[in-house]
C-alpha positions in Angstrom: 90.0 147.0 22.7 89.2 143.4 23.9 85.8 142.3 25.2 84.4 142.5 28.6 81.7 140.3 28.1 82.1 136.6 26.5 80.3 135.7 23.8 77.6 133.3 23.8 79.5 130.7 21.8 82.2 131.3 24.0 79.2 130.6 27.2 77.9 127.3 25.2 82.1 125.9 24.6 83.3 127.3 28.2 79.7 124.5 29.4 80.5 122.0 27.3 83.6 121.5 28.7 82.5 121.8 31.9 80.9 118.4 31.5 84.0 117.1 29.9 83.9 114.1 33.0 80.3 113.6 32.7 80.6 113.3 29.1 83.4 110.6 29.5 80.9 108.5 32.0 78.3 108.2 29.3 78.5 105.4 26.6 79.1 106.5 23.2 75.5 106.4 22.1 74.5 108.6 25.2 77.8 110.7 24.7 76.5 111.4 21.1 73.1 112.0 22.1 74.6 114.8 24.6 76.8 116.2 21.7 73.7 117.0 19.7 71.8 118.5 22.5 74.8 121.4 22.7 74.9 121.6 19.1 70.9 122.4 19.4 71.9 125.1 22.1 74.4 126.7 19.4 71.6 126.8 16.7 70.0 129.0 19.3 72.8 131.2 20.0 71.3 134.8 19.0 68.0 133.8 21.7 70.6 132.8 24.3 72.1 135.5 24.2 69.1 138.2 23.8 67.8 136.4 27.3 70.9 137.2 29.0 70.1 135.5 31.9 72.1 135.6 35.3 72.4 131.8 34.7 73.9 130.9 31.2 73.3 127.1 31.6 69.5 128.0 32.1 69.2 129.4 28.6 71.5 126.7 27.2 68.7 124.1 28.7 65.7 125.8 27.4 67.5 126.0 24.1 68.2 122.2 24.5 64.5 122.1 25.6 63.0 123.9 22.4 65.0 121.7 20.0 63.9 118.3 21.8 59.8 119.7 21.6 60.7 120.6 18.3 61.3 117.2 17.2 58.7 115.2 19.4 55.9 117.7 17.6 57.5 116.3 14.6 57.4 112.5 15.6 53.6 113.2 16.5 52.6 114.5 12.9 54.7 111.8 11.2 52.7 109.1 13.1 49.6 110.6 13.2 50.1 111.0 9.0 50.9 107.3 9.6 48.4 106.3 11.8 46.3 108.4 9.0 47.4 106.7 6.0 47.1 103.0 7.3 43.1 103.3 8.4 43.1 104.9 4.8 44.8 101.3 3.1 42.5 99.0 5.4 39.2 100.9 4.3 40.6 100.4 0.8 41.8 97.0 1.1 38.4 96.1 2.7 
């Protein structure tokens, strides 16, 4: 017996190629930048799913969402270790 219900990689690929002409409008940097945000969503599939909401774009974007804070928090601690290690080498170079 089939399914009734798509699955949520089914959701993500059925979205992604609903921007198929946006996609094409971009230039290849942006249109790269845009693949990694859906492959971010797909990492996030079991989440997307479990929210089930009546919107599937909306949990794709939050998914997007969750991957971009990730990273920025990331960027933050990388600079602040930065930021961090260079007041360290001009109090030593002092």
């Amino acid at each position: 017996m089939g399914r009734t219900v798509p699955t949520f990689t089914m959701v993500i690929q059925q979205e992604m190629e609903s921007w198929t002409k946006f996609r094409r409008g971009l230039r290849q940097e942006d249109q790269e930048a845009l693949d990694e945000l859906f492959r971010a969503a797909r990492l996030q599939l079991a989440s997307c799913a479990y929210a089930a909401r009546p919107i599937p774009f909306e949990s794709i974007a939050m998914a997007m969402l969750v991957s971009q804070q990730r990273v920025i928090g990331n960027l933050k601690k990388r600079v602040e270790r930065l930021e961090q290690a260079g007041k360290q080498n001009y109090h030593d170079a002092a």
